[in-house]
N, C-alpha and C positions, 0 to 999 in steps of 0.2 A: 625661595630657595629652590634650588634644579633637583631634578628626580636622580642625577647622578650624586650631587651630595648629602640627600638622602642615605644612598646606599654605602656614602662613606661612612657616615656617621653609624650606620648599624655595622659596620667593619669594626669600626672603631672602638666600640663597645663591645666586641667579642675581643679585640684587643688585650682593651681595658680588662675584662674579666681574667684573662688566658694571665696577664700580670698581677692582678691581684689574686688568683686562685692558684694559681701552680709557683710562679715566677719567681716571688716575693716569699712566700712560704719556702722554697726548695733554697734561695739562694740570698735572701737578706734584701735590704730598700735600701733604695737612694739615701744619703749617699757613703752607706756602709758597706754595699752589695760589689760580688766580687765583678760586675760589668764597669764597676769603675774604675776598674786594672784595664781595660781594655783599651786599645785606642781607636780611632775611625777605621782606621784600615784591618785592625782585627775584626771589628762587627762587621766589615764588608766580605773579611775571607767567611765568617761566619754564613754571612747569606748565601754565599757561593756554593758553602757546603751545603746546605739545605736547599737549594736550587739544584743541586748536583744530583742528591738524592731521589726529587719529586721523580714519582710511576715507580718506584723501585721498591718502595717500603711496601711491605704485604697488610699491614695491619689497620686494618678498618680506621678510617677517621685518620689517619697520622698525616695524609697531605696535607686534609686542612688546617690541621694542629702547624705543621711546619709553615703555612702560610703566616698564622698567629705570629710564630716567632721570628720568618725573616722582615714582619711590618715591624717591631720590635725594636730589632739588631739595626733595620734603615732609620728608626727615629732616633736610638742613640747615635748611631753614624751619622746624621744630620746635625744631632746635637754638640755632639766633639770635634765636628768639623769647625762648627763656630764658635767654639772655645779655641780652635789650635789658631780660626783666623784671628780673635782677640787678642791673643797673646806675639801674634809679631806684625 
């Protein structure tokens, strides 16, 4: 395995955590949770907003918090993207 996926995989795990610790508690699980009101293009305006934001927020740790959440919004965005192609 390459030293870049490596460092995906330890991404991936503060992911993971940032879902299971905040995400899941603050807003419900798959597939009860209100991200599955959302559609691809909602989770994309989502990341935009948090793209929009980064340098702007004054509060210790919140970039990389919002990084947490735009890998997040791109997986469900990934994922409903392949649901909207299965469906036509």
């Amino acid at each position: 395995m390459s030293k870049r996926s490596d460092l995906w995989d330890a991404f991936a795990r503060s992911v993971r955590d940032h879902i299971n610790d905040y995400t899941v508690p603050q807003y419900g699980d798959y597939p009860d949770d209100l991200l599955e009101e959302f559609s691809a293009e909602n989770c994309v305006r989502a990341i935009e907003k948090y793209v929009r934001r980064y340098g702007k927020n004054s509060r210790p740790g919140q970039a990389q918090l919002d990084m947490l959440k735009i890998a997040h919004y791109a997986s469900e965005a990934y994922r409903k993207m392949g649901e909207e192609n299965d469906k036509t």
